[in-house]
VOBA-1610 file (N, C-alpha, C; in pm, whole numbers, padded with zeros to 5 digits, always signed):
BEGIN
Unk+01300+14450+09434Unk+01244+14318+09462Unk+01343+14210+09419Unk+01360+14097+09476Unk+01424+13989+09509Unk+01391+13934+09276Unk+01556+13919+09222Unk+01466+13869+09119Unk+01442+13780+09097Unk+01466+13640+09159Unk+01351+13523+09173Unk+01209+13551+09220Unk+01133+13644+09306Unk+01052+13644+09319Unk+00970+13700+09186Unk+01050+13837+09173Unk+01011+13902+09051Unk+00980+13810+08883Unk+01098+13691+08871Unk+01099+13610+08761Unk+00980+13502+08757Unk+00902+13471+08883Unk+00812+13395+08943Unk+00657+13496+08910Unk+00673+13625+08977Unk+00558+13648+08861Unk+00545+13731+08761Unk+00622+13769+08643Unk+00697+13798+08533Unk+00634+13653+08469Unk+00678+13563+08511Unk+00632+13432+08474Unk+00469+13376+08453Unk+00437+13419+08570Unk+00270+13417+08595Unk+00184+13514+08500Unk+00249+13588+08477Unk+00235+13698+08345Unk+00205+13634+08207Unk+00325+13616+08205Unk+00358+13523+08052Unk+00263+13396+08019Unk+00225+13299+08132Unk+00131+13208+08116Unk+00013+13251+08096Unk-00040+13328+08208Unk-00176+13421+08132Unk-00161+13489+08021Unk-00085+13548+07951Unk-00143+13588+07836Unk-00075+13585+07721Unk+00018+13426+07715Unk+00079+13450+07552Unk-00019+13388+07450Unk-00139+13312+07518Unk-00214+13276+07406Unk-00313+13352+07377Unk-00337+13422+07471Unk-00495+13494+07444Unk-00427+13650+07414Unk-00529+13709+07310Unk-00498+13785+07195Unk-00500+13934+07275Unk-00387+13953+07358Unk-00380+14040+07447Unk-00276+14113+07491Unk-00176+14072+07451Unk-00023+14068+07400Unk+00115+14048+07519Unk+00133+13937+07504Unk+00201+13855+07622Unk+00320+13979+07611Unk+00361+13990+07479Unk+00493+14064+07529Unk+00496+14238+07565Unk+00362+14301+07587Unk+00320+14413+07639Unk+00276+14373+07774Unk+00239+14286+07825Unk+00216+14265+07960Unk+00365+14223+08057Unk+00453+14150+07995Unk+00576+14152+08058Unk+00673+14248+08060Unk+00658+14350+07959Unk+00713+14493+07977Unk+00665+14575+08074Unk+00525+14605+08045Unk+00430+14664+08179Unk+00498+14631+08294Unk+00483+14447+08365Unk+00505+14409+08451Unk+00664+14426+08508Unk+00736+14459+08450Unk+00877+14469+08435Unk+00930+14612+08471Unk+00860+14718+08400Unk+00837+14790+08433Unk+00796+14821+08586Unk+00638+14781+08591Unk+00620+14775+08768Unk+00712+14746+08849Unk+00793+14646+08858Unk+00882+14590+08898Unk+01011+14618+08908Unk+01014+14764+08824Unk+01136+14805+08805Unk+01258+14778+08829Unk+01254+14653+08680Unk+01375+14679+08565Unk+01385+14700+08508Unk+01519+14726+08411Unk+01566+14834+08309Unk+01495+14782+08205Unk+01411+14860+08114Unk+01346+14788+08004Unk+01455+14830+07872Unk+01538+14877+07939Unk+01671+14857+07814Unk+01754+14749+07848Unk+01744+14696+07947Unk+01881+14615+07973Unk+01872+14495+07864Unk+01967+14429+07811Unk+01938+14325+07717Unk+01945+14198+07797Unk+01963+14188+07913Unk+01956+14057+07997Unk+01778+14072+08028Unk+01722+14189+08058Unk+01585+14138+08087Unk+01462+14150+07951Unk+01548+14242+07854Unk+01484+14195+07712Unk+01503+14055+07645Unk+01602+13985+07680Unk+01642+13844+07632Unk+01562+13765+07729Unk+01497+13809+07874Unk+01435+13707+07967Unk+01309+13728+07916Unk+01236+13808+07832Unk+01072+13868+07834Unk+01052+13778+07669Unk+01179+13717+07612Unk+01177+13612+07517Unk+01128+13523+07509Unk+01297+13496+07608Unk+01282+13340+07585Unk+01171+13255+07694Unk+01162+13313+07783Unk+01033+13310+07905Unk+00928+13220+07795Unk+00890+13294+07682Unk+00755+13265+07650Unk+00787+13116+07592Unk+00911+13096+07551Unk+00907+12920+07522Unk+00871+12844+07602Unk+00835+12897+07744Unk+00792+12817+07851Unk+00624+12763+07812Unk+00566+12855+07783Unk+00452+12872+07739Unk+00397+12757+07648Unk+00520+12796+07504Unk+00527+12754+07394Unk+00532+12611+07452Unk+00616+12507+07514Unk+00643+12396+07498Unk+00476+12323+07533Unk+00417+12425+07646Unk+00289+12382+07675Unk+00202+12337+07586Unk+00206+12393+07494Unk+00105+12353+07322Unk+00138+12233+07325Unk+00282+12180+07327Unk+00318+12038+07248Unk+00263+11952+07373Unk+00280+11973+07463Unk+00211+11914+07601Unk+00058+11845+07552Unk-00008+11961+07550Unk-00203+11992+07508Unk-00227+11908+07405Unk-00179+11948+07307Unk-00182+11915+07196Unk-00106+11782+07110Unk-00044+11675+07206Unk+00072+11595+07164Unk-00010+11501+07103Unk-00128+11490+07125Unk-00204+11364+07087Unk-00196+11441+06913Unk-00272+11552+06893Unk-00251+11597+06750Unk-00178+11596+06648Unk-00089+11671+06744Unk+00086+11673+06646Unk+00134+11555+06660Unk+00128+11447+06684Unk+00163+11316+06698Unk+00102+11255+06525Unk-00019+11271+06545Unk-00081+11231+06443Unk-00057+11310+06325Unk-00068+11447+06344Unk-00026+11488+06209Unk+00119+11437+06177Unk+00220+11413+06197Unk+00367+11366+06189Unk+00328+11239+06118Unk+00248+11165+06191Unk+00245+11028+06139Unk+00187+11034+05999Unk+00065+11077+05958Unk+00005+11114+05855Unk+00081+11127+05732Unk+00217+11196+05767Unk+00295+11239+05700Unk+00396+11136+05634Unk+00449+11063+05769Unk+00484+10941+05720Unk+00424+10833+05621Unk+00323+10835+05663Unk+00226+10723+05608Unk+00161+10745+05458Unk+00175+10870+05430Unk+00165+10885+05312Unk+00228+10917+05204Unk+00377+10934+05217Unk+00481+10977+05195Unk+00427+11091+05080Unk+00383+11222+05105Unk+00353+11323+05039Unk+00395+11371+04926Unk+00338+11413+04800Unk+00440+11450+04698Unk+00462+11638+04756Unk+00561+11690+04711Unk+00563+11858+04759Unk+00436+11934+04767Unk+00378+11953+04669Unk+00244+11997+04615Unk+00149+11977+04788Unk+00157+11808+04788Unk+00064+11792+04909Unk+00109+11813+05033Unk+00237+11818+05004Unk+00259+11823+05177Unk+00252+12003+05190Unk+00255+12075+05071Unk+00233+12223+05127Unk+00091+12239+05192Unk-00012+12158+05166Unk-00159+12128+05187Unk-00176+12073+05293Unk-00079+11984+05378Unk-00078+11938+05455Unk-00060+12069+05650Unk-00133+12028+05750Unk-00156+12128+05867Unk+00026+12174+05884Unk+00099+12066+05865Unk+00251+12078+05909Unk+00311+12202+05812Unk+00242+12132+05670Unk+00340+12246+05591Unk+00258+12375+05560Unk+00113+12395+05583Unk+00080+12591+05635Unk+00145+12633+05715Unk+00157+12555+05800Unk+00254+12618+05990Unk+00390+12644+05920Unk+00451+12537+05849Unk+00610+12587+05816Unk+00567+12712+05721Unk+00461+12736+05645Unk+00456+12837+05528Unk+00453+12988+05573Unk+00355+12965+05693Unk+00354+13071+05773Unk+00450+13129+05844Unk+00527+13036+05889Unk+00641+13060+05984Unk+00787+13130+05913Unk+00774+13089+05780Unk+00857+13134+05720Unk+00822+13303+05633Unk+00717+13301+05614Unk+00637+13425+05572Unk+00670+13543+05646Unk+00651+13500+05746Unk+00691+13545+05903Unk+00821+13580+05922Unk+00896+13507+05928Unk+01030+13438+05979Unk+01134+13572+05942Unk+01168+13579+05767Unk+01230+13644+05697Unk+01233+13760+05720Unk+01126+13845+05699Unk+01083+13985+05702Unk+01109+14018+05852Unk+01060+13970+05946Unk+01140+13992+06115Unk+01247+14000+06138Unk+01302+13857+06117Unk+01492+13892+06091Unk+01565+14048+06045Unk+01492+14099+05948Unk+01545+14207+05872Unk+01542+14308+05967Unk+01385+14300+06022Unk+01335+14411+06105Unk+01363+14389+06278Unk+01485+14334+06284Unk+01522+14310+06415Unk+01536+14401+06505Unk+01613+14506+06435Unk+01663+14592+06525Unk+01564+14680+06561Unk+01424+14722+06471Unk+01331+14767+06455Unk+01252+14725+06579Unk+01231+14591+06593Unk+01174+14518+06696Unk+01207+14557+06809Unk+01316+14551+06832Unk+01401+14559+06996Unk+01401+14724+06999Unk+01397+14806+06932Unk+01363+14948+07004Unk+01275+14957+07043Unk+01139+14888+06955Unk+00989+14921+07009Unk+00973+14844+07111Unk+01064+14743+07148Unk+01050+14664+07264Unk+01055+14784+07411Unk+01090+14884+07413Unk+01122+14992+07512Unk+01026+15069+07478Unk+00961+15051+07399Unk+00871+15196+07420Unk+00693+15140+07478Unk+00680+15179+07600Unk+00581+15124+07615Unk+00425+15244+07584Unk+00500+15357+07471Unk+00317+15442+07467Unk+00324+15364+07318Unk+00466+15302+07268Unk+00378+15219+07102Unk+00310+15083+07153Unk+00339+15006+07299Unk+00221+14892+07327Unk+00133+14956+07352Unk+00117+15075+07467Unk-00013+15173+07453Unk-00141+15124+07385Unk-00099+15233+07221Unk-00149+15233+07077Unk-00168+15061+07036Unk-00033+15005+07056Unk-00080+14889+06956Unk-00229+14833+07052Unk-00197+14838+07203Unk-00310+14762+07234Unk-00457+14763+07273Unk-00477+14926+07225Unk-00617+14983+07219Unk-00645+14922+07070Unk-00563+15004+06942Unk-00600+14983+06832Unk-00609+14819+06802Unk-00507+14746+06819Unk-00544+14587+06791Unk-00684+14575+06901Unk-00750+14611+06982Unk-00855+14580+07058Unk-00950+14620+06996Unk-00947+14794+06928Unk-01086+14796+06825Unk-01078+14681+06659Unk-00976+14689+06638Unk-00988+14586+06514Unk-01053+14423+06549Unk-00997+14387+06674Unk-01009+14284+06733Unk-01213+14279+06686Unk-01248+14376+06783Unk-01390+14352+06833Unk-01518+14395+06681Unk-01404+14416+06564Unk-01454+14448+06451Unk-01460+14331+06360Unk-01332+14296+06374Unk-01342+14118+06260Unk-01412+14073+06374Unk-01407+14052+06523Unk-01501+13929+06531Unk-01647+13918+06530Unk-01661+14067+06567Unk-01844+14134+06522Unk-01852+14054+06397Unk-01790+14106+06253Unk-01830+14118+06148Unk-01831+13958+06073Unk-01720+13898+06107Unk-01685+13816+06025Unk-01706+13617+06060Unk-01746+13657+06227Unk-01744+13493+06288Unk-01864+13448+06191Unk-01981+13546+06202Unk-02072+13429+06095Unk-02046+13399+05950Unk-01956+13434+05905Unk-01871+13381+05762Unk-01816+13301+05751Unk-01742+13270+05836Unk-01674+13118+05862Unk-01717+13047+05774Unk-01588+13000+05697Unk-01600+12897+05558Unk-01491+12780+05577Unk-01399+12789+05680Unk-01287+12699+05685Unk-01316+12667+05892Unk-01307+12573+05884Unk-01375+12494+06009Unk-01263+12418+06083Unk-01182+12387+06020Unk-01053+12279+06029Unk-00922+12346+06005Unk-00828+12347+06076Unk-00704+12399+06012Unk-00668+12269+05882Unk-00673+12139+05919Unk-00743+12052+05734Unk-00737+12119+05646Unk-00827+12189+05673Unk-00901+12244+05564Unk-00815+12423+05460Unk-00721+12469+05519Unk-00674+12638+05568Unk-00619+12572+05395Unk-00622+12721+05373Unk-00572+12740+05184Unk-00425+12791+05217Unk-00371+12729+05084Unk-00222+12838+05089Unk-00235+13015+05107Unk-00325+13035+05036Unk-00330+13159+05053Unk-00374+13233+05194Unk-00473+13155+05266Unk-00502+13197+05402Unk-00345+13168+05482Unk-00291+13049+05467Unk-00166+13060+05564Unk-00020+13176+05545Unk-00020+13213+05396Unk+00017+13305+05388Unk-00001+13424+05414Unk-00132+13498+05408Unk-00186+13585+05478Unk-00189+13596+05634Unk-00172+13492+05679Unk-00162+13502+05887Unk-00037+13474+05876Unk+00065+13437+05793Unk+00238+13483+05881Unk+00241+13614+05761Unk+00194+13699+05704Unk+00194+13835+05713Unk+00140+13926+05745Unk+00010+13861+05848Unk-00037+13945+05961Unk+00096+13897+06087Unk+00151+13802+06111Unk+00266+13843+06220Unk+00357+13913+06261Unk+00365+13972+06069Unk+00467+14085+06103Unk+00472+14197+06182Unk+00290+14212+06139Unk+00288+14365+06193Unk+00308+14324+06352Unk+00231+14199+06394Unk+00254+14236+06557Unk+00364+14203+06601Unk+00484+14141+06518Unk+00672+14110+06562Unk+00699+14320+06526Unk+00658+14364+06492Unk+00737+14501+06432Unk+00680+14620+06575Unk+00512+14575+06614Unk+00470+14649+06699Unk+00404+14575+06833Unk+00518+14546+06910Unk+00499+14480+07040Unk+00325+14543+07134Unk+00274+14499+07150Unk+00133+14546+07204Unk-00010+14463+07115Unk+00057+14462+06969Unk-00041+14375+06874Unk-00077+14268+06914Unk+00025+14208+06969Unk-00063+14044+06964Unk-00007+13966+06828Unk+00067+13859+06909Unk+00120+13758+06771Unk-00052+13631+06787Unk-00080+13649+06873Unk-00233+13568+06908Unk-00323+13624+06804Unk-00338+13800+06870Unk-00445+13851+06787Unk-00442+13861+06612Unk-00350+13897+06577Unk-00312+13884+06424Unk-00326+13769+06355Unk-00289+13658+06432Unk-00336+13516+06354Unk-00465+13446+06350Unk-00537+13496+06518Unk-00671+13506+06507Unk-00775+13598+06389Unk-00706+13717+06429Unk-00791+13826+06331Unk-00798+13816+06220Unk-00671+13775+06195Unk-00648+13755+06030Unk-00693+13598+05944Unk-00706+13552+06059Unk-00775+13416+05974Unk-00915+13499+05993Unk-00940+13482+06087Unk-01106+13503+06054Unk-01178+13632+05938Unk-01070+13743+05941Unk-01107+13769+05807Unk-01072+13705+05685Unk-01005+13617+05673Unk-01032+13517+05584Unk-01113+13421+05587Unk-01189+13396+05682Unk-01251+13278+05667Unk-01285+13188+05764Unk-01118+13194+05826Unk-01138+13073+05945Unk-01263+13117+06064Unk-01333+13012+06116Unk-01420+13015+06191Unk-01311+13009+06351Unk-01385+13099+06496Unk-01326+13075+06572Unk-01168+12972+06624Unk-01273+12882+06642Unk-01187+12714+06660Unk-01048+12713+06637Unk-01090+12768+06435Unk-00998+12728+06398Unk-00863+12795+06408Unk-00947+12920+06378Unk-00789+13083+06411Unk-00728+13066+06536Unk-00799+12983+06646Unk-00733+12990+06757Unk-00639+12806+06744Unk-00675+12734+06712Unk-00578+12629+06666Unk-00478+12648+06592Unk-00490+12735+06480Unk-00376+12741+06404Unk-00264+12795+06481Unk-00358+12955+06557Unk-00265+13027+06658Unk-00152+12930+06710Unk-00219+12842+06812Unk-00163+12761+06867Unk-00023+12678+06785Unk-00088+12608+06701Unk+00043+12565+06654Unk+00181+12661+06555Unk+00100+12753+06512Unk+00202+12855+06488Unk+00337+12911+06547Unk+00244+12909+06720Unk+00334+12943+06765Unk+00460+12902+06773Unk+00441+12762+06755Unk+00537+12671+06801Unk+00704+12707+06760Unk+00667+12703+06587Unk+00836+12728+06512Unk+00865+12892+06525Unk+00748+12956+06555Unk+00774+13100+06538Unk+00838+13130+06640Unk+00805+13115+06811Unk+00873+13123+06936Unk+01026+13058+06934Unk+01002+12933+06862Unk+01128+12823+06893Unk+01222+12931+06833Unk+01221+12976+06706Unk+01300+13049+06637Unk+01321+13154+06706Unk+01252+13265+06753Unk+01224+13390+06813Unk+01337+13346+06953Unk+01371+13322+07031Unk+01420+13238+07187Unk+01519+13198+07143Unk+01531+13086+07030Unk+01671+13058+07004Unk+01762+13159+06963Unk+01713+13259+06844Unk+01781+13351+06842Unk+01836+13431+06910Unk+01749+13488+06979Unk+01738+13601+07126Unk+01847+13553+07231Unk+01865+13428+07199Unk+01954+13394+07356Unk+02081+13401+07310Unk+02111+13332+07198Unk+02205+13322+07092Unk+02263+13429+07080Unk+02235+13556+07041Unk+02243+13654+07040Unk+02327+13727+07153Unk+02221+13726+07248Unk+02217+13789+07427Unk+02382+13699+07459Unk+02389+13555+07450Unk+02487+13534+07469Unk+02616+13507+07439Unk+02611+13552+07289Unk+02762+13566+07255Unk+02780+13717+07199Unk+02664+13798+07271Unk+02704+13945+07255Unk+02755+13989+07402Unk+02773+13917+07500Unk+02818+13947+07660Unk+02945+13900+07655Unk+03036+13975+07706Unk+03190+13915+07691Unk+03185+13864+07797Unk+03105+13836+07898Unk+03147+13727+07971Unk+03031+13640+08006Unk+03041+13490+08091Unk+02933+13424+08102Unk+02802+13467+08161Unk+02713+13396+08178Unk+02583+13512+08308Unk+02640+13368+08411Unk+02622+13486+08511Unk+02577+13399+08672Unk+02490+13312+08662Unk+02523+13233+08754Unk+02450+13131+08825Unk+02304+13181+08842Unk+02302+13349+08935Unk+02183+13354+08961Unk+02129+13365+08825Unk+02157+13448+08761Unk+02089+13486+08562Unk+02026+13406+08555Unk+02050+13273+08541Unk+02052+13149+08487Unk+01917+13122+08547Unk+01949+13120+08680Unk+01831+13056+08765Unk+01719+13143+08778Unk+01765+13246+08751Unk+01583+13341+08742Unk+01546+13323+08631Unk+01574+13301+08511Unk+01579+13248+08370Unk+01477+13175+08396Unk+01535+13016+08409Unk+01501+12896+08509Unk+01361+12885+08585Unk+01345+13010+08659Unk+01187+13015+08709Unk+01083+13091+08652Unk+01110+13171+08577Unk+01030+13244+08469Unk+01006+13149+08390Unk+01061+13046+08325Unk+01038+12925+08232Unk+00932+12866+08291Unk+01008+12759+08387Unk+00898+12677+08445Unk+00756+12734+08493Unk+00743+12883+08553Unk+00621+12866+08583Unk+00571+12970+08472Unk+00586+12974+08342Unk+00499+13012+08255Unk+00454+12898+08163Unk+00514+12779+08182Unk+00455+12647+08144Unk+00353+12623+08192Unk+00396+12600+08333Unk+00287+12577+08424Unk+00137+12640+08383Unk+00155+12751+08402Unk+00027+12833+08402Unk-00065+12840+08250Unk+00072+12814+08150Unk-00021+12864+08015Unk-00096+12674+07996Unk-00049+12595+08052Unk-00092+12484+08049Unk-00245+12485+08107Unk-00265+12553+08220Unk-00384+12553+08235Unk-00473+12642+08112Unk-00420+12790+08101Unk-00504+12821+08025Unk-00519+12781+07954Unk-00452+12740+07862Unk-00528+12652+07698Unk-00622+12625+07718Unk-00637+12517+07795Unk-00782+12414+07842Unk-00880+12537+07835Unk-00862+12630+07919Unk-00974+12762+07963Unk-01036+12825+07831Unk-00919+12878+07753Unk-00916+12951+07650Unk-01013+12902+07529Unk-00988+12772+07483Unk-01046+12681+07401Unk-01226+12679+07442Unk-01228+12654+07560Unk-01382+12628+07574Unk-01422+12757+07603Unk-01350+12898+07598Unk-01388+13010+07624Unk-01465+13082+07486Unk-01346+13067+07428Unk-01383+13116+07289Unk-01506+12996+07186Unk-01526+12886+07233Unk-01610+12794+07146Unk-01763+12874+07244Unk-01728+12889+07346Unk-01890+12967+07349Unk-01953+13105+07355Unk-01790+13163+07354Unk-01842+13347+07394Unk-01759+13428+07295Unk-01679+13350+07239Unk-01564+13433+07130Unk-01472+13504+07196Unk-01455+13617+07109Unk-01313+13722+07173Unk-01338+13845+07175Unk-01494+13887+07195Unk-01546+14050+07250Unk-01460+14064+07394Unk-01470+14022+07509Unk-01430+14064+07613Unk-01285+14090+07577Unk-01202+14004+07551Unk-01035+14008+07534Unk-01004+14156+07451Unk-01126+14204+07335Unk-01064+14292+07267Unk-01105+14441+07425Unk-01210+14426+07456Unk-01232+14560+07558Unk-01106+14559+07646Unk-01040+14426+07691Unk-00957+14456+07762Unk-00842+14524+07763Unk-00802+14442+07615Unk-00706+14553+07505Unk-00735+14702+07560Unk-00812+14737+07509Unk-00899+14892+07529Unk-00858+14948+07642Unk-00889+14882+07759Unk-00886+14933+07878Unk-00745+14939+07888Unk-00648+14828+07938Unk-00531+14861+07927Unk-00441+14920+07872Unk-00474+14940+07765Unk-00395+15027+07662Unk-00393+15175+07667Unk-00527+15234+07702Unk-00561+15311+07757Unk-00540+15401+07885Unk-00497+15275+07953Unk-00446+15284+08085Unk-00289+15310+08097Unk-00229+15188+08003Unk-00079+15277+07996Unk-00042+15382+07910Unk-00134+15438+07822Unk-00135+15595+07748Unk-00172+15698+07871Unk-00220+15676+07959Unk-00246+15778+08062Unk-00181+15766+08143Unk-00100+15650+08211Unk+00032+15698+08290Unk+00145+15743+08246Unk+00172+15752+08101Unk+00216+15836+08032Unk+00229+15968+08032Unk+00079+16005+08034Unk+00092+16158+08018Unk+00138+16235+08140
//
């Protein structure tokens, strides 16, 4: 297949599901797979990356009125350290860095399991029964309502639930920050807001690296075309994850995340048996 067409819906991929707890980067392997390309090649492991910043920029889109204000907040009160770790900006940096370190290490770790698609399999049945277990058990506990409100200790605990799903592609960097707040505490809303802005420094970092990498490990430049299928995998996973947010948000404020974890189930399931 033509790979602009292919990068177009590779793309359409990525918008549906890097926010919802389903695992964007097991569905663009799958799809990649279908599509058959090399799921070793490091030009289309570096595209199943940085793709998702397309996604990512969409948050700041949705959300600009927020992050606008939290920035300002910041200004305006000129924070002592103490508070600004208390502050929504500095959980997201706390997390991100929680996160951040321990991945780096486990890089190379990452990018093998990036090829193996019976460990997304596993990850994405098993993250689907855990899924449908914290949210059974734990939505009516909800004690933190506001990401405002999120403790150091809860933001530390969801960037070391990221690890596991940066180490085992199929997890869900969605589902882990969802799951894992809400067994701490956070109510719906909120696990899926934080999600959201989490993503932000975690992807930015994740893409910058990846390309960085991809491109001063190629002794020579990429093509024009590279570039430009790059190019359309970006743009239309903006596109698309822009709509979902909107979807996602009023999805989960009235029905939660039972269906998303069965789906897990099913699919996961589904690529363990074309396996065998």
């Amino acid at each position: 297949m033509n790979d602009y067409l292919s990068a177009a819906i590779i793309g359409v991929v990525e918008g549906l599901t890097e926010f919802l707890p389903v695992s964007s980067t097991a569905h663009i392997r799958i799809c990649q797979d279908l599509l058959q390309k090399d799921l070793a090649s490091d030009y289309w492991k570096m595209f199943a990356i940085v793709i998702q910043l397309g996604a990512i920029l969409s948050v700041l889109v949705f959300f600009r009125q927020r992050i606008v204000g939290f920035f300002r907040s910041l200004e305006s009160r000129h924070l002592h350290p103490v508070q600004f770790a208390r502050h929504p900006v500095g959980m997201v940096l706390i997390s991100f860095f929680v996160t951040a370190i321990p991945c780096y290490l486990i890089n190379e770790t990452i990018g093998e399991n990036l090829e193996s698609l019976s460990i997304m399999g596993w990850a994405l049945v098993i993250g689907g029964i855990v899924m449908a277990l914290v949210d059974w058990s734990f939505n009516s506990k909800a004690v933190t309502h506001r990401i405002e409100d999120i403790t150091l200790a809860q933001a530390i605990a969801i960037g070391l639930a990221q690890i596991l799903a940066a180490a085992f592609p199929g997890t869900s960097r969605s589902m882990a920050t969802i799951a894992g707040g809400q067994i701490l505490g956070l109510s719906r809303p909120a696990a899926l807001e934080f999600s959201f802005f989490l993503s932000i420094p975690v992807m930015l970092a994740a893409t910058g690296y990846k390309l960085l990498s991809f491109v001063t490990a190629v002794r020579q430049p990429l093509e024009l075309q590279a570039w430009l299928t790059l190019a359309i995998g970006f743009a239309v996973s903006f596109i698309v994850a822009l709509v979902v947010i909107a979807w996602f948000m009023r999805w989960v404020r009235l029905r939660g995340f039972f269906a998303f974890a069965v789906y897990r189930m099913v699919v996961g399931a589904a690529v363990l048996t074309c396996l065998v």
